[in-house]
C-alpha positions as CSV (number, residue, x, y, z in Angstrom):
1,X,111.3,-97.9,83.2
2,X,114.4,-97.9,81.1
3,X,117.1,-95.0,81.1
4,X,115.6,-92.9,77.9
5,X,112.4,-92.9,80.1
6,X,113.4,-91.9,83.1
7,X,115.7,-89.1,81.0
8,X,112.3,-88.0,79.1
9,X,110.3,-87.4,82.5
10,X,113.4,-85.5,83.9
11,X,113.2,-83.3,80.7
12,X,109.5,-82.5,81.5
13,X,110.1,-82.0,85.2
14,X,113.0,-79.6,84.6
15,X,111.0,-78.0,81.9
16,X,107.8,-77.2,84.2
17,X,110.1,-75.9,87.2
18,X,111.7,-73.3,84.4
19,X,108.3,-72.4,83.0
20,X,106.7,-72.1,86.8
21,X,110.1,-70.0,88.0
22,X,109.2,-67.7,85.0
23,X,105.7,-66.8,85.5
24,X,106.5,-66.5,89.3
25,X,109.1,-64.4,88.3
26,X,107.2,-62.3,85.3
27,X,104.7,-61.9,88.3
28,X,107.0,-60.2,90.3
29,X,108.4,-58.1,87.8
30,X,104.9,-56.9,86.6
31,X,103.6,-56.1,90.5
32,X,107.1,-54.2,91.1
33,X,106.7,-52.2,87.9
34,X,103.3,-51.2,88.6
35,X,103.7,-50.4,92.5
36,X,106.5,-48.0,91.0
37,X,104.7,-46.7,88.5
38,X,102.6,-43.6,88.1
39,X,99.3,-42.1,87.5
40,X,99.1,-38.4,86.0
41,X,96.0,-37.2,86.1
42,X,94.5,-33.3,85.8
43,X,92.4,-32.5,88.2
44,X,90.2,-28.9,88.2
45,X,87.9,-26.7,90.2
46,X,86.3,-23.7,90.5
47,X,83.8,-20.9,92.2
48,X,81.9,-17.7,90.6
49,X,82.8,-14.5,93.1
50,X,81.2,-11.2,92.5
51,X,83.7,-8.8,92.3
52,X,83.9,-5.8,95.4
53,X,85.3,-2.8,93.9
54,X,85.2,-1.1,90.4
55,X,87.3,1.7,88.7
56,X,85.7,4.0,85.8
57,X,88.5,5.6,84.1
58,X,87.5,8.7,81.4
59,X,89.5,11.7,80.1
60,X,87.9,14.8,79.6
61,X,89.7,17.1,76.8
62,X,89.8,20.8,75.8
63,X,91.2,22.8,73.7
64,X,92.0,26.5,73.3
65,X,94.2,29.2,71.4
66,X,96.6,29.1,74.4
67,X,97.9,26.6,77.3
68,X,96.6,29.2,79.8
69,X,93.3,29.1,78.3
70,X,93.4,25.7,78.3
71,X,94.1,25.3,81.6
72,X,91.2,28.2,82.3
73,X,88.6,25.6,80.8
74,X,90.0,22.5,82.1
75,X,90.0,23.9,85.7
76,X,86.4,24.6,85.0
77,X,85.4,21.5,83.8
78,X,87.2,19.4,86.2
79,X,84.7,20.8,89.1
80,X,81.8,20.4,87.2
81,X,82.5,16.5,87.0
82,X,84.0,16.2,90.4
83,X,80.3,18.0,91.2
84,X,78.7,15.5,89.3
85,X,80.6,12.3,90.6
86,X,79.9,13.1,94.3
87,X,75.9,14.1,93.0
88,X,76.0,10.1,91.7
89,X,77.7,8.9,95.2
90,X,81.1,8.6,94.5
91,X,83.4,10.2,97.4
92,X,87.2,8.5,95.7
93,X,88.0,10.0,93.1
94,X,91.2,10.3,91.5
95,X,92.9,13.0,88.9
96,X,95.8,11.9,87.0
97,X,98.7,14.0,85.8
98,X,97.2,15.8,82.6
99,X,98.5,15.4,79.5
100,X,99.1,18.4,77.1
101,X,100.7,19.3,73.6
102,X,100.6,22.1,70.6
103,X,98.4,21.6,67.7
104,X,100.3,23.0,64.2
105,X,98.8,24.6,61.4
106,X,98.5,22.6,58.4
107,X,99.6,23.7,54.7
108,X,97.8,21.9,52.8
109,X,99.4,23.0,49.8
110,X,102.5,22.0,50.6
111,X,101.4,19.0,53.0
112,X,103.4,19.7,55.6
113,X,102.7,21.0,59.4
114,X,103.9,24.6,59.9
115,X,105.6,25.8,62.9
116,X,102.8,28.5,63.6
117,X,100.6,27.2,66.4
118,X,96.9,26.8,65.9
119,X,95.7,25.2,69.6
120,X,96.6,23.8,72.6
121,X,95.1,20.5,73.9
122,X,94.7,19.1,77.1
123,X,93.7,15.9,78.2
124,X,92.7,15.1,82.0
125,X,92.3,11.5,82.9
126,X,90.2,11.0,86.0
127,X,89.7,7.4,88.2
128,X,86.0,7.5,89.8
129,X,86.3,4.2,92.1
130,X,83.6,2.6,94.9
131,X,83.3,-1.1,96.1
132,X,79.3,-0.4,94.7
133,X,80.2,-2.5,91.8
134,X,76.7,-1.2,90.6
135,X,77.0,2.1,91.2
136,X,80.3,1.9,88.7
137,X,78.1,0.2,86.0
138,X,75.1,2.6,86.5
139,X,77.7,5.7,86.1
140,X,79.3,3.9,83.1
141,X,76.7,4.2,81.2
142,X,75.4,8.0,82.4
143,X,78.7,9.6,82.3
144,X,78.5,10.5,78.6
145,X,75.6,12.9,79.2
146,X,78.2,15.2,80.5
147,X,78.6,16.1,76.9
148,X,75.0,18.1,76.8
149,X,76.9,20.2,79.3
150,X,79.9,20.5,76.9
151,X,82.5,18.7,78.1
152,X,84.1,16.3,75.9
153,X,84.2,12.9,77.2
154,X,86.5,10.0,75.7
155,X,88.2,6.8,76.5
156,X,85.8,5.3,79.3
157,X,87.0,2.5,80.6
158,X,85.7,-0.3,83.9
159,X,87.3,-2.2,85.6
160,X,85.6,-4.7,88.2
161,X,87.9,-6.7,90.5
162,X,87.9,-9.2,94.0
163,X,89.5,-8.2,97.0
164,X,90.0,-12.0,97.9
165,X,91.2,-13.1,94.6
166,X,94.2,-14.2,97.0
167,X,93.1,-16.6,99.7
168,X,90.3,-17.8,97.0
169,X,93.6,-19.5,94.9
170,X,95.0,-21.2,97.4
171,X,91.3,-22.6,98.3
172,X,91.1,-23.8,94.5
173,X,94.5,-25.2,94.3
174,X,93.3,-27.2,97.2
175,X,89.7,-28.5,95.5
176,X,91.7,-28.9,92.1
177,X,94.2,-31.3,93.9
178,X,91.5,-33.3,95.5
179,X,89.8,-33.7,92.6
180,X,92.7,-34.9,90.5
181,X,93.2,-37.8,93.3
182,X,89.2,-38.8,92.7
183,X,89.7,-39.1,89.1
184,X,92.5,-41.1,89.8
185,X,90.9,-43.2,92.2
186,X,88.1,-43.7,89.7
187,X,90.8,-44.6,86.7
188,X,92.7,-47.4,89.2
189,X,89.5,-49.2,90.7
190,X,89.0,-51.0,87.6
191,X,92.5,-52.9,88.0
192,X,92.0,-53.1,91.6
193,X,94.6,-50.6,92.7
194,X,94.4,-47.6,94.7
195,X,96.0,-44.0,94.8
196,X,99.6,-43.8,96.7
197,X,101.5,-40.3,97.7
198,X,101.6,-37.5,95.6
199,X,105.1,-37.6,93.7
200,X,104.4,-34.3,91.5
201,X,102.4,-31.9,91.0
202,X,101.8,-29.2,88.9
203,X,99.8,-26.0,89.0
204,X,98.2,-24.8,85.8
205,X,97.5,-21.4,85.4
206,X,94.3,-19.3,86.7
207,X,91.2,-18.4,84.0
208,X,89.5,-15.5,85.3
209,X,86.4,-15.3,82.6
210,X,82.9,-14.3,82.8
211,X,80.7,-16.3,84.0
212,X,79.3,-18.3,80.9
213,X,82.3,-18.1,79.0
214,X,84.5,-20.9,77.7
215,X,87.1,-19.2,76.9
216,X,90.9,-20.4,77.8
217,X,94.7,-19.4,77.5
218,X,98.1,-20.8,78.2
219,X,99.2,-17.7,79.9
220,X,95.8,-17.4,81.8
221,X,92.7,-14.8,81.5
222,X,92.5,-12.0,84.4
223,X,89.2,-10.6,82.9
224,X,88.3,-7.1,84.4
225,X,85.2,-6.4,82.7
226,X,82.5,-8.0,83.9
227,X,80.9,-8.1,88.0
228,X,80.5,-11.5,88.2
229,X,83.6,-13.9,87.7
230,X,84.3,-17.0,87.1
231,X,87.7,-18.3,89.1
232,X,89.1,-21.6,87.6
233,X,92.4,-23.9,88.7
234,X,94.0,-26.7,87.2
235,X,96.2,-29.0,88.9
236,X,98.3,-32.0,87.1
237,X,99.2,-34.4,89.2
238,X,101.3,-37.7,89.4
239,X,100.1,-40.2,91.7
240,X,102.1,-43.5,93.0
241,X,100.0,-46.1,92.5
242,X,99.7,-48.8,95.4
């Protein structure tokens, strides 16, 4: 074997310990970027609740040539449906400070409102609350036959809530968390890694909907209208991967 040969076969043995130093060290450089890297994944749960307590808030409104008048009606009226609130079976009721203003004359030649007072209305707003959620709906829908008795109702509203709205978040964060880390699981078992420590997470916001809706918001949904409820969290989360 002359020189040039044994030259050549030092080339190629040189040449193969570079090329096997690099994959060895590509390999390393791979595994170390992907035990330090990452897996953000959103993970989400959630539980229907019937809601404990509602709220039916009305006005009733009169109006007469005078405050006192006024007030002689209202005072009248206002025992008639605190009569007819305990006849339904509700015991809590609330009454609001009233609200009450002067009513001008109009000239409608000129187009203007005169100073000359033409009636004084008063406007009584009144809270009728239970934790029989159905007892709310049922008088929700009844209420306005207080009108055949000639008092003017207006502005009903509901409201249905859940006394353990609190304790039920934390529960969901919880469920939202651990689902987030079996989606993950699932996402890594193809390339044969597995789900490290938590390095971040991040809660989304609460949807409080009815129950079939599909409705969503950045800032979150706190509906109040409906019995049943649907209670959703959303958790993003960034696993380590192993």
């Amino acid at each position: 074997m002359n020189k040039f040969e044994i030259l050549e076969k030092f080339q190629i043995t040189l040449l193969a310990i570079i090329i096997a130093v690099a994959i060895i060290f590509t390999a390393k450089v791979i595994t170390s970027s992907v035990t330090h890297d990452g897996v953000t994944v959103t993970g989400s749960a959630y539980e229907i609740v019937k809601s404990d307590s509602g709220k039916l808030s009305f006005n009733i409104s009169v109006q007469a040539k005078t405050k006192a008048q006024a007030h002689q009606i209202m005072k009248k009226q206002l025992a008639e449906v605190q009569k007819y609130l305990l006849s339904k079976g509700i015991k809590d009721v609330e009454i609001k400070n009233y609200n009450g203003y002067d009513v001008h004359k109009y000239n409608s030649v000129t187009g203007n409102y005169t100073n000359e007072v033409e009636f004084y209305r008063l406007s009584q707003p009144i809270e009728a609350l239970s934790e029989n959620v159905n007892l709310i709906k049922s008088l929700s829908l009844d209420i306005q036959n207080l009108i055949n008795n000639g008092i003017d109702i207006n502005e009903t509203r509901t409201n249905y809530s859940y006394s353990g709205l609190a304790e039920l978040k934390v529960k969901l964060l919880s469920l939202a968390t651990k689902d987030a880390k079996n989606r993950a699981e699932a996402m890594l078992k193809a390339n044969h890694n597995r789900v490290g420590k938590i390095q971040s997470i991040n809660m989304g916001v609460f949807q409080i909907t009815a129950v079939d809706s599909t409705d969503v918001s950045d800032m979150g949904i706190n509906d109040t209208t409906t019995i049943d409820k649907k209670v959703t969290a959303v958790a993003n989360v960034v696993f380590k991967i192993k």
